[in-house]
C-alpha positions as CSV (number, residue, x, y, z in Angstrom):
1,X,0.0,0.0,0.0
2,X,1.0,3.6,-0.9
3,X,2.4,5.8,1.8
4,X,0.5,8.8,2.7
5,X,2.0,12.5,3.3
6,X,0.1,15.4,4.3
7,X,1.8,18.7,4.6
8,X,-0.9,21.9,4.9
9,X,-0.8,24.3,2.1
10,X,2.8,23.2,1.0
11,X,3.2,23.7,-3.2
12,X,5.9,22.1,-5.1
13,X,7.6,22.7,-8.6
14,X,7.1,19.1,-10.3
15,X,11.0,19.3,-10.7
16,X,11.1,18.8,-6.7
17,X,9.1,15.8,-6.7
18,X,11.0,12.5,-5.8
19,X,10.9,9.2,-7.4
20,X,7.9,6.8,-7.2
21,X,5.8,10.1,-6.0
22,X,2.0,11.1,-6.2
23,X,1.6,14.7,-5.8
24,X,-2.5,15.5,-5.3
25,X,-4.7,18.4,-5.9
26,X,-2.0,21.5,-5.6
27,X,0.7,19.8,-4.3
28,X,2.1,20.9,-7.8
29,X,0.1,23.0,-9.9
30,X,-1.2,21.2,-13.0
31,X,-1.1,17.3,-14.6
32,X,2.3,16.3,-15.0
33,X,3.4,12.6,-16.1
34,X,7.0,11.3,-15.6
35,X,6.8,7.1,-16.0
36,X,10.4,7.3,-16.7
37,X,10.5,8.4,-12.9
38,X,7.4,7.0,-11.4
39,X,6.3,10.6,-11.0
40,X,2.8,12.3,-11.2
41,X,1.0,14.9,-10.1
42,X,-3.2,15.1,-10.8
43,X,-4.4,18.6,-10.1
44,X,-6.6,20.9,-11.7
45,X,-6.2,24.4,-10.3
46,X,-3.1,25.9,-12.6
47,X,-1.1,25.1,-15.9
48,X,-4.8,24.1,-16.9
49,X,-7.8,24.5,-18.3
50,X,-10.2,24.7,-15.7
51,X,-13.0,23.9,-18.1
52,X,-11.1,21.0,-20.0
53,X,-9.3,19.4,-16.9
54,X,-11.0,16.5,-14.9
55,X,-10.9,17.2,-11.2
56,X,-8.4,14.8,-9.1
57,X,-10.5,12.1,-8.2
58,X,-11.8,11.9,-11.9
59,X,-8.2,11.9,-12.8
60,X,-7.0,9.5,-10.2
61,X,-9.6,7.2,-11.4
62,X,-9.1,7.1,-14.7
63,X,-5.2,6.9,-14.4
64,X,-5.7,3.6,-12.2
65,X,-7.8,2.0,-14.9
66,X,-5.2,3.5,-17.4
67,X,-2.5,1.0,-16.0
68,X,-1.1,3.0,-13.4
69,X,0.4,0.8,-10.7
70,X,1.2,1.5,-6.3
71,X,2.4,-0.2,-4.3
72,X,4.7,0.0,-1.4
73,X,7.3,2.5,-2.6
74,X,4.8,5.0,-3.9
75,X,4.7,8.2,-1.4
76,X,1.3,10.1,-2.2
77,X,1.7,13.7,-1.1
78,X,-0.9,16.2,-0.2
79,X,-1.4,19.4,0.9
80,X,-5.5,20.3,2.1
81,X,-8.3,18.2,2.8
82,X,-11.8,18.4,0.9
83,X,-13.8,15.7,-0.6
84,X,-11.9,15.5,-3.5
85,X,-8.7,14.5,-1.9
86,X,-10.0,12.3,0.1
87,X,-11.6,10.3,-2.2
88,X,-8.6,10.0,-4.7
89,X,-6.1,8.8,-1.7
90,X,-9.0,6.2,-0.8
91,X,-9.3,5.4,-4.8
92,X,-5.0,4.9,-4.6
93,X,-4.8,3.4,-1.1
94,X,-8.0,0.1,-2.6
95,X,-6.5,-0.4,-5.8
96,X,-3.4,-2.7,-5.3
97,X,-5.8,-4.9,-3.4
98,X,-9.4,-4.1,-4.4
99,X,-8.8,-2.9,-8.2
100,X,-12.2,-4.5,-9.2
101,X,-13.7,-1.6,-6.6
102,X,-12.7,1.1,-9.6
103,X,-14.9,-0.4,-11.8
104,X,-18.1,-0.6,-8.7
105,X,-21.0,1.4,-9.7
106,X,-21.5,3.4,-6.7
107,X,-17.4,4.1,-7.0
108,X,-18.4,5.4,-10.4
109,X,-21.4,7.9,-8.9
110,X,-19.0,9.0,-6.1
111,X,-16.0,9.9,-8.2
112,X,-18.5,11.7,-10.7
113,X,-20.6,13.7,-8.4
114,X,-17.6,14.6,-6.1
115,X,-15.1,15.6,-9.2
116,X,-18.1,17.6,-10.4
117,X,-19.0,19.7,-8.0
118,X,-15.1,20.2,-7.0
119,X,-13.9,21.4,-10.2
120,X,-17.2,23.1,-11.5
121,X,-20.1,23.3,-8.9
122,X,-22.3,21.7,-11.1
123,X,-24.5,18.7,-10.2
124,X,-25.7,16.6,-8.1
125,X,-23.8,16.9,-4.0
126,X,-23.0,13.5,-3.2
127,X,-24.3,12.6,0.4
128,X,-20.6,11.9,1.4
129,X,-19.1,14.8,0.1
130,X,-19.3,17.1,3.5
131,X,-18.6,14.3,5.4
132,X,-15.5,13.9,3.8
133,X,-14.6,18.1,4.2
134,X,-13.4,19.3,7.6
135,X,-15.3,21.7,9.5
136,X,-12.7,24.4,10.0
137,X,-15.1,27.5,10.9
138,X,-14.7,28.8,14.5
139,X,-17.5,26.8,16.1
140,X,-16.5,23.2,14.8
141,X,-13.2,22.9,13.7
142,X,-11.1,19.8,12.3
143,X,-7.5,21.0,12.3
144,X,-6.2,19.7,9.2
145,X,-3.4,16.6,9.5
146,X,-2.4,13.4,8.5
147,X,-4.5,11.7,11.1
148,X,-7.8,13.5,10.3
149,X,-7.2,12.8,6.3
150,X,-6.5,8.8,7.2
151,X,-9.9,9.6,9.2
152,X,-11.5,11.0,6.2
153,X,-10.7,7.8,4.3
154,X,-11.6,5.5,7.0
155,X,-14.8,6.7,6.8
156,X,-15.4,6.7,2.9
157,X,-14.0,3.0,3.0
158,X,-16.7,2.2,6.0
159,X,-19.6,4.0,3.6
160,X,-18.5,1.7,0.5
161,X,-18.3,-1.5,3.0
162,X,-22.0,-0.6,4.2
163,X,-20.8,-0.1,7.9
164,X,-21.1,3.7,8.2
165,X,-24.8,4.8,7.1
166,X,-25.3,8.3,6.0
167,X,-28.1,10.0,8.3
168,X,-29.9,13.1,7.3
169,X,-28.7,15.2,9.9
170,X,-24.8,14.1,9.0
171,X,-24.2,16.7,6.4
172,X,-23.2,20.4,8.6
173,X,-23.5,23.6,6.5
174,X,-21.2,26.6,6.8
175,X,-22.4,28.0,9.8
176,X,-21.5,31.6,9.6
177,X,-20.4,31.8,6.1
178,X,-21.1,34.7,4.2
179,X,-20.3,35.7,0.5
180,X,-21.4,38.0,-2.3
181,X,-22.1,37.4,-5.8
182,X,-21.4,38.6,-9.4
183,X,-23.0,39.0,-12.9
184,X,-21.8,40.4,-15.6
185,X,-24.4,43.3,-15.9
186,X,-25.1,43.9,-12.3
187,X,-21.6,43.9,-10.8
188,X,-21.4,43.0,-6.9
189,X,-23.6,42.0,-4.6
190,X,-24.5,42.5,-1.4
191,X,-23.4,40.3,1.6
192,X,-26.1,37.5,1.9
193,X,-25.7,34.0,4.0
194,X,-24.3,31.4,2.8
195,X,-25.1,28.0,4.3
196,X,-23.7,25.8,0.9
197,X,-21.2,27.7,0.0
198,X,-20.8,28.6,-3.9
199,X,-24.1,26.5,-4.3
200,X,-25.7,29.1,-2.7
201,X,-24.1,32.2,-4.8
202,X,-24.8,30.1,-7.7
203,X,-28.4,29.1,-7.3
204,X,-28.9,32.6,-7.0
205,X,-27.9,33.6,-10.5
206,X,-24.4,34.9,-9.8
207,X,-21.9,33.8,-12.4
208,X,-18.7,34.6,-9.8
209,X,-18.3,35.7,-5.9
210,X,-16.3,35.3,-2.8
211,X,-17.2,33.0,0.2
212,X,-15.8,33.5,3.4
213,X,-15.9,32.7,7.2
214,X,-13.9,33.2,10.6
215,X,-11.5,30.4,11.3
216,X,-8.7,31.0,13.7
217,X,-7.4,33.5,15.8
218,X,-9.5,36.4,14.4
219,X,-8.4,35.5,10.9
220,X,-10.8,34.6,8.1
221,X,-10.9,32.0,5.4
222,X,-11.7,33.3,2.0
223,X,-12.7,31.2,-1.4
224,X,-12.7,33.6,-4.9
225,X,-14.4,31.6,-7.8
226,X,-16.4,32.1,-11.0
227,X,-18.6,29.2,-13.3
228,X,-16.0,29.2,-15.9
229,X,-13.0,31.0,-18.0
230,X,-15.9,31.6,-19.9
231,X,-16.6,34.2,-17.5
232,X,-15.1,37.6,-18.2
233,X,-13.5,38.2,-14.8
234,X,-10.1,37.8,-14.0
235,X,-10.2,35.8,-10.6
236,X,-6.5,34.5,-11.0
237,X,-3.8,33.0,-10.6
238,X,-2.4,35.2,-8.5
239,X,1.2,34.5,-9.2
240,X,3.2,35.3,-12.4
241,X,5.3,32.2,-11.5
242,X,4.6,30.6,-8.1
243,X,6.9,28.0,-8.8
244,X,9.7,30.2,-9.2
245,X,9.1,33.5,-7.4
246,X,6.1,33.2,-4.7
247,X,6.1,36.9,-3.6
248,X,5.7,37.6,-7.8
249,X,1.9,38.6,-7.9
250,X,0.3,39.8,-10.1
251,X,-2.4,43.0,-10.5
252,X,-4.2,42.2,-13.2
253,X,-5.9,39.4,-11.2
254,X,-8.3,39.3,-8.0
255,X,-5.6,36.7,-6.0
256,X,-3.4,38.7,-7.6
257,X,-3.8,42.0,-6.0
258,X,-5.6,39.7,-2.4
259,X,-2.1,38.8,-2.2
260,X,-0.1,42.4,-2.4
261,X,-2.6,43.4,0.6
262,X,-2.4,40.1,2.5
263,X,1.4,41.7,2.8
264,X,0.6,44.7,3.9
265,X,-1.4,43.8,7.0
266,X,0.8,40.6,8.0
267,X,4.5,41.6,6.8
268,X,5.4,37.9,8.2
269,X,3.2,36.0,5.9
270,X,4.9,33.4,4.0
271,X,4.2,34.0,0.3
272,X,4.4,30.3,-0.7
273,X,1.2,29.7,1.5
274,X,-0.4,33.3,0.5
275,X,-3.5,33.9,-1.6
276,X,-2.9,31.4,-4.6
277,X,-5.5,29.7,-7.0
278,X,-6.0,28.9,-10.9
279,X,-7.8,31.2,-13.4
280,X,-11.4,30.5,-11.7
281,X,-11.0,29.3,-8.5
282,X,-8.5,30.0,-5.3
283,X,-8.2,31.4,-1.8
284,X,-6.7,32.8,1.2
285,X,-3.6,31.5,2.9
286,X,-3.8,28.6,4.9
287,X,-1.7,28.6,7.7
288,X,-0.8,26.4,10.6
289,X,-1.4,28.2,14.4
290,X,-1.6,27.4,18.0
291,X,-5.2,27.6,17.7
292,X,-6.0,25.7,14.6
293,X,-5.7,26.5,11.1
294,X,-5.3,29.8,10.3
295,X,-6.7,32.3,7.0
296,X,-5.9,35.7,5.7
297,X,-5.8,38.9,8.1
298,X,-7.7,40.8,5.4
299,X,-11.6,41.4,6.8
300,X,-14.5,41.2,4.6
301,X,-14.6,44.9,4.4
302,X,-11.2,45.0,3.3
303,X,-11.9,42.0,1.0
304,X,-14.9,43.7,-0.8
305,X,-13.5,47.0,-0.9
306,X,-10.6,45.5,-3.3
307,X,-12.7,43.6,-5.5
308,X,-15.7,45.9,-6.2
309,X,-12.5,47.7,-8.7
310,X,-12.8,44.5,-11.0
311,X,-15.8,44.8,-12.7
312,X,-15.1,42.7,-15.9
């Protein structure tokens, strides 16, 4: 079986990546394939097409009924939990054993429901898929670490075996979440509740918008994200080159300029952890503290105030 890494908000160049390595959703931005090496990443946030790109899990799937082999000597590497992640280390952790699973209809409906709302927020929201996300708001937080992501998959394999039933009251929304919305015509919102998160600002009509909520010692944890790159609004990426220069943003972009004024209010923040994302979808820093994972010192106000300049 595959050896399992987790190491919160860490982001590697593919050139850093060892031998006989898996690097998961961010770990390294964008699909990369080195068989020569053993070496690939499955990630659809940057060097991508959002639009074009299958989320992890999809990938991770399809890869494993492609031919690609673990076993033992094969270090999977990750870097944040959500439902996606989870479900492709469960998908790489069963298949050396259980490869027939891959093929199990409700293995199917999982990795297509999951990948789907990951990547696009489309579709169906598979009963497991909260379960599977930690609570990290102030009231209920899951301090993200390598035991709570072996948790995470110790649960989904218990739901596949039939041992763990899903009960109505299982899946918790954001408590305390808020967000605003976008169209093309109208500009910004204002701030409404939001107890799905981007289901909520996209059920309402909004083709982009921001979701946030407190987390940690008074800091806040921010998600920026539009339908598509069909949408005319330039969310990200926020770096010109992460991989080579971290503190390189740029201002043309919403992460972009999130990023210059994360420095400005915490002078200490580490860049390579900073506000970061893909063309359509990214976020605040996420950051290890005494008191549970920790998000960007920008408030709301401050947040809103710098995006109501991009208008298209």
């Amino acid at each position: 079986m595959a050896v399992i890494k987790f190491s919160f908000g860490t982001i590697l160049p593919f050139s850093a990546l060892p031998p006989n390595s898996i690097a998961l959703d961010g770990v390294v931005q964008g699909p990369h394939l080195d068989p020569a090496n053993r070496r690939y990443t499955f990630d659809h946030h940057g060097g991508c097409s959002r639009f074009a790109t299958l989320a992890t899990c999809q990938q991770v799937l399809l890869a494993l009924q492609m031919g690609l082999a673990v076993d033992e000597k094969t270090v999977v590497l990750t870097n944040d939990i959500d439902a996606d992640t989870v479900v492709a280390v469960w998908l790489l952790v069963i298949s050396s054993s259980y490869f027939s699973r891959l093929y199990a209809p409700e293995v199917k409906r999982l990795v297509e429901q999951v990948g789907m709302m990951d990547a696009h927020y489309m579709g169906e929201l598979h009963p497991m898929h909260r379960l599977l996300t930690p609570r990290n708001g102030v009231a209920a937080k899951e301090p993200q670490s390598l035991e709570l992501l072996v948790e995470k998959v110790q649960l989904l394999e218990k739901w596949f075996l039939g041992t763990f039933k899903i009960k109505p009251a299982d899946p918790v929304p954001d408590e305390g979440a808020e967000a605003i919305g976008w169209t093309p015509n109208g500009g910004w919102s204002e701030t409404f509740n939001s107890v799905n998160g981007f289901n909520d600002v996209y059920d309402r009509g909004y083709s982009a918008g921001i979701t946030w909520k407190p987390v940690a010692d008074g800091t806040w944890l921010y998600t920026v994200a539009k339908r598509s790159d069909f949408v005319q609004l330039a969310i990200g990426p926020g770096h010109v080159d992460r991989n080579k220069d971290p503190s390189d943003y740029r201002t043309d972009t919403i992460l972009g300029v999130l990023g210059m004024n994360e420095l400005l209010v915490n002078p200490n923040q580490d860049p390579a952890t900073s506000w970061g994302g893909g063309s359509n979808i990214g976020g605040s820093p996420r950051n290890k503290g005494p008191n549970g994972d920790m998000g960007s010192r920008l408030t709301p106000q401050d947040v809103i105030r710098i995006v109501r300049s991009f208008r298209d």
